[in-house]
C-alpha positions as CSV (number, residue, x, y, z in Angstrom):
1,X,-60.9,-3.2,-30.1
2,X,-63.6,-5.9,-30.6
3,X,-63.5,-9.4,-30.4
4,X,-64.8,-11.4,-33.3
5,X,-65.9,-15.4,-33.3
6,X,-64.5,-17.7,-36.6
7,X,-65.1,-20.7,-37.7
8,X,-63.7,-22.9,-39.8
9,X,-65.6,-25.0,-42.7
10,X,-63.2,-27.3,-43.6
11,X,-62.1,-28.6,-39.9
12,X,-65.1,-26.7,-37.1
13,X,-62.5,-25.3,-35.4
14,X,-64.1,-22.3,-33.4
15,X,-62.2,-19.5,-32.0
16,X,-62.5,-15.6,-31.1
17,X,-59.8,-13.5,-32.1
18,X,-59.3,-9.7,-30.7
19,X,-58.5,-7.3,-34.0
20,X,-58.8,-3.8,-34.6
21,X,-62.0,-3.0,-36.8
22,X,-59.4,-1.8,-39.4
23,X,-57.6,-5.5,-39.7
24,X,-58.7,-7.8,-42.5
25,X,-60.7,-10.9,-42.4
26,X,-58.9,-13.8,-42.0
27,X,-58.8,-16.2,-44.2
28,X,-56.6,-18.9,-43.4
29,X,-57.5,-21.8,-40.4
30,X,-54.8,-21.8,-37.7
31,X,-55.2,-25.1,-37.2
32,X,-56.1,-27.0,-40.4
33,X,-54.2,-23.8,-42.6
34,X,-57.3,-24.1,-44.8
35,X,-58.2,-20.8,-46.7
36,X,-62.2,-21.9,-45.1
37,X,-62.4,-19.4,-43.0
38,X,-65.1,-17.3,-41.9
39,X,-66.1,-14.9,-39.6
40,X,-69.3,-15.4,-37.6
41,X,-72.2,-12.3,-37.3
42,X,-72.4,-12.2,-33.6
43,X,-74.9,-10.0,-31.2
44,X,-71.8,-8.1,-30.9
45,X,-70.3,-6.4,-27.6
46,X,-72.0,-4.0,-25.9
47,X,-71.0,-1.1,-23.6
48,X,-70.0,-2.5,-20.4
49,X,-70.4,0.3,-17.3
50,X,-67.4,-1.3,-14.4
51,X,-66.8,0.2,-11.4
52,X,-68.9,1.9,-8.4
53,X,-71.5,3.6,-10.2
54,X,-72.2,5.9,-13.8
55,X,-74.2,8.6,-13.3
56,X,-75.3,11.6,-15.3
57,X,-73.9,14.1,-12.9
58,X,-70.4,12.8,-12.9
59,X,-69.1,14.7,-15.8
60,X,-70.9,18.0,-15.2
61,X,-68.8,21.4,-16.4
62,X,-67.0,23.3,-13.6
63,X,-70.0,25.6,-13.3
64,X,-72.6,23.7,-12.9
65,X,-70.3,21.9,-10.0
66,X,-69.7,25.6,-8.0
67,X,-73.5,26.0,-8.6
68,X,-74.3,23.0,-6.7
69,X,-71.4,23.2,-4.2
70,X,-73.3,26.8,-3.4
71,X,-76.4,25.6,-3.0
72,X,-75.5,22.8,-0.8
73,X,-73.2,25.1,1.0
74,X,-76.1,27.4,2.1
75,X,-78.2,24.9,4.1
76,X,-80.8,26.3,6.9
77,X,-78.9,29.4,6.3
78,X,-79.7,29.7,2.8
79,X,-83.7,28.3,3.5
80,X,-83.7,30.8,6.5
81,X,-82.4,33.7,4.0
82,X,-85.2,32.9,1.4
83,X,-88.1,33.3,3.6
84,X,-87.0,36.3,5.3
85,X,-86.5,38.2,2.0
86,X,-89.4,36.7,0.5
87,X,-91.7,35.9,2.8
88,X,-92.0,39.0,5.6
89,X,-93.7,42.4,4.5
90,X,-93.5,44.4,7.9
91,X,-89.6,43.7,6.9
92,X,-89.6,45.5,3.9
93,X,-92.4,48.3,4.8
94,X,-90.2,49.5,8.0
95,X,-86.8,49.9,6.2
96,X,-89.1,51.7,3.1
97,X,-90.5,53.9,6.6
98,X,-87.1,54.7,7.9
99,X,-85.2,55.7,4.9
């Protein structure tokens, strides 16, 4: 729910009150009881981001999280698995030989 910032013509009296964006304009001064009241156009509130940190990843889907947990699971192993596969021929050319 937003805050908004009034005013009064008929007394100054300043004040922010916190309404839904469904509630009615005031009209009426709490403190004089004037019907001179108006409601300010502000800069308005923006999103504020609390706490340790906001990141893109932090609301990935479950998949993309095993994906990631896989990859970082494999380590050396996984580098070490890459270039044998990919990277030796006499590998491959003996176990075509033998078979």
């Amino acid at each position: 729910m937003p805050t908004y910032d009034y005013v009064c013509d008929g007394c100054g009296h300043a004040f922010e009150l916190f309404q839904s964006m469904t509630d009615a304009v005031k009209k009426t001064c709490p403190k004089c009881k004037k019907k001179k009241l108006r409601r300010l156009i502000g800069a308005g509130g923006a999103i504020m981001f609390k706490g340790s940190g906001f990141y893109k990843t932090d609301y990935r889907s479950e998949s993309y999280k095993k994906g990631a947990a896989a990859d970082k699971g494999g380590g050396a192993d996984g580098a070490a698995k890459k270039t044998d596969s990919g990277g030796s021929t006499s590998g491959g050319a003996t176990k075509k030989g033998t078979d």
